[in-house]
C-alpha positions as CSV (number, residue, x, y, z in Angstrom):
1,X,4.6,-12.4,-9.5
2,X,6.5,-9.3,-9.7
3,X,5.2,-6.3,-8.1
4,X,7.1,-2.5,-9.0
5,X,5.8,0.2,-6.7
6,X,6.5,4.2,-7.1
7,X,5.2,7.6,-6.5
8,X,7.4,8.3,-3.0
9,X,8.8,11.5,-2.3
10,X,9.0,14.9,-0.5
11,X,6.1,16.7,0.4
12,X,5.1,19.2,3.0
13,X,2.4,18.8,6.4
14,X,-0.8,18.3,5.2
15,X,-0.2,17.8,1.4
16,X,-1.0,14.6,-0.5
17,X,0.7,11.7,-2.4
18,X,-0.1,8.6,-4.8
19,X,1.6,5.5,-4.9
20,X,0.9,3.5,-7.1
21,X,1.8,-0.6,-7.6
22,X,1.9,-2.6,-10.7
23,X,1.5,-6.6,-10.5
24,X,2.8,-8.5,-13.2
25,X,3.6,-12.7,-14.3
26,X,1.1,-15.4,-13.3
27,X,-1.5,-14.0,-11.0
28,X,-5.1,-15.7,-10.9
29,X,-8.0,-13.5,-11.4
30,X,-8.7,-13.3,-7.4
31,X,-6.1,-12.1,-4.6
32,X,-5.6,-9.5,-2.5
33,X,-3.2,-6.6,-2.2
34,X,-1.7,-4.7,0.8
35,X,0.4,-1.3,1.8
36,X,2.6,-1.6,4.3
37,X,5.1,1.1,6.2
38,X,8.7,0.6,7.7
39,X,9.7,3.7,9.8
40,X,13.9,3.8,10.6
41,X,14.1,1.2,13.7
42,X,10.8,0.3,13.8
43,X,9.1,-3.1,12.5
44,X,6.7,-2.9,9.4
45,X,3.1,-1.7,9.8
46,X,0.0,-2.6,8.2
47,X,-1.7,0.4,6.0
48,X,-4.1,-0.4,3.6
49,X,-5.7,-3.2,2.0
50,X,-8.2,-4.1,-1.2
51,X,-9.8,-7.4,-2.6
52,X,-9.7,-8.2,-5.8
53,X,-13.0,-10.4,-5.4
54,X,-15.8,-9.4,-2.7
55,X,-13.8,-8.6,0.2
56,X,-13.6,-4.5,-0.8
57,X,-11.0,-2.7,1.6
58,X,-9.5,-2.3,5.0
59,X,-7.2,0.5,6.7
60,X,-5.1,1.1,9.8
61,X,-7.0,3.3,12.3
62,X,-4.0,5.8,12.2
63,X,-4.6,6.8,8.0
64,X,-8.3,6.0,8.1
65,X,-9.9,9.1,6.5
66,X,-7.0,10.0,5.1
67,X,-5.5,7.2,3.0
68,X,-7.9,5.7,-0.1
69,X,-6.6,2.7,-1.4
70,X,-8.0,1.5,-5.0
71,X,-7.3,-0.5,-7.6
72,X,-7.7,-1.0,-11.9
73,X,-8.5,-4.2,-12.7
74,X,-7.1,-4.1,-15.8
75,X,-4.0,-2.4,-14.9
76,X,-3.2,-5.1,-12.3
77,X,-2.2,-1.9,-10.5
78,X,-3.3,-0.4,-7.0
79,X,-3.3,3.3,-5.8
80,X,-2.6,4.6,-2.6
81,X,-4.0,8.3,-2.3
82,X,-2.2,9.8,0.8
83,X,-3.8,12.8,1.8
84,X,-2.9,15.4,4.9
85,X,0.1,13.9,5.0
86,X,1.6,14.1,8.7
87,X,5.4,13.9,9.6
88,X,4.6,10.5,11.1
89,X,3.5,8.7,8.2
90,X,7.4,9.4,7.3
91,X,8.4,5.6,6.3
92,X,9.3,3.2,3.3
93,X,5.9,2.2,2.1
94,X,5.7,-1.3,0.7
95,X,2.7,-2.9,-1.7
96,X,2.3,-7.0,-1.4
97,X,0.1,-9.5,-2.7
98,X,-1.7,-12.5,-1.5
99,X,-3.4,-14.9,-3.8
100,X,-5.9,-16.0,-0.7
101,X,-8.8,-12.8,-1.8
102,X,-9.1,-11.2,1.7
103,X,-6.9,-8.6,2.6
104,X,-4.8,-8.9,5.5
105,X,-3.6,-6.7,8.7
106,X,-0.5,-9.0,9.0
107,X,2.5,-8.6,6.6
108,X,3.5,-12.6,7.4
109,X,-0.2,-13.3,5.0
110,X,1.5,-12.0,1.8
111,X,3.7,-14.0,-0.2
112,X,5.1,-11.3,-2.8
113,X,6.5,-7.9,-2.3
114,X,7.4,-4.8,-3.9
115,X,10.9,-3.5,-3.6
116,X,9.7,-0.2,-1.5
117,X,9.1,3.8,-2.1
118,X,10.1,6.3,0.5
119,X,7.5,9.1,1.6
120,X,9.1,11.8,3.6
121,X,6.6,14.4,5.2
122,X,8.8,17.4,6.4
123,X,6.6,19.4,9.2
């Protein structure tokens, strides 16, 4: 499973970004995918999450109202719509994949990962 993530950048306080992450090889037709954040010196945080199946989605209390995460079936692909961005969501945001169908908080639960996009928020 290869996963390619994108849509990082520059953007002010209180605008809004999409990354967006494309699964592709041999994936069965039930897993879950995950967002995940590495700030400079600090250990990687759980985002966002979204089922493939029946378990729908989960978010970190700090992007909750904020962050939407969805998905396109038949993409493979999921989004991650960052909105009122803060200078502390500042990190490398990183997609994975876990063929077990329930999301996860904990980045150890994934087995495949996206090579990273970097979201800067300038205040």
């Amino acid at each position: 499973v290869q996963l390619q993530a994108s849509g990082g950048g520059l953007v002010q306080a209180g605008g809004s970004l999409r990354l967006s992450c494309a699964a592709s090889g041999r994936t069965s037709s039930s897993y879950a995918m995950g967002w995940f954040r590495q700030a400079p010196g600090k250990g990687r945080e759980f985002v966002a999450g979204i089922s493939w199946s029946r378990f729908g989605t989960t978010y970190a209390d700090s992007v909750k109202d904020r962050f939407t995460i969805s998905k396109d079936n038949s993409k493979g692909t999921v989004y991650l719509q960052m909105n009122n961005l803060k200078p502390e969501d500042t990190s490398v945001y990183y997609c994975a994949l876990r063929l077990p169908s329930r999301p996860s908080h904990w980045d150890y639960d994934y087995a495949y990962w996206g090579q990273g996009t970097q979201v800067t928020v300038s205040s």
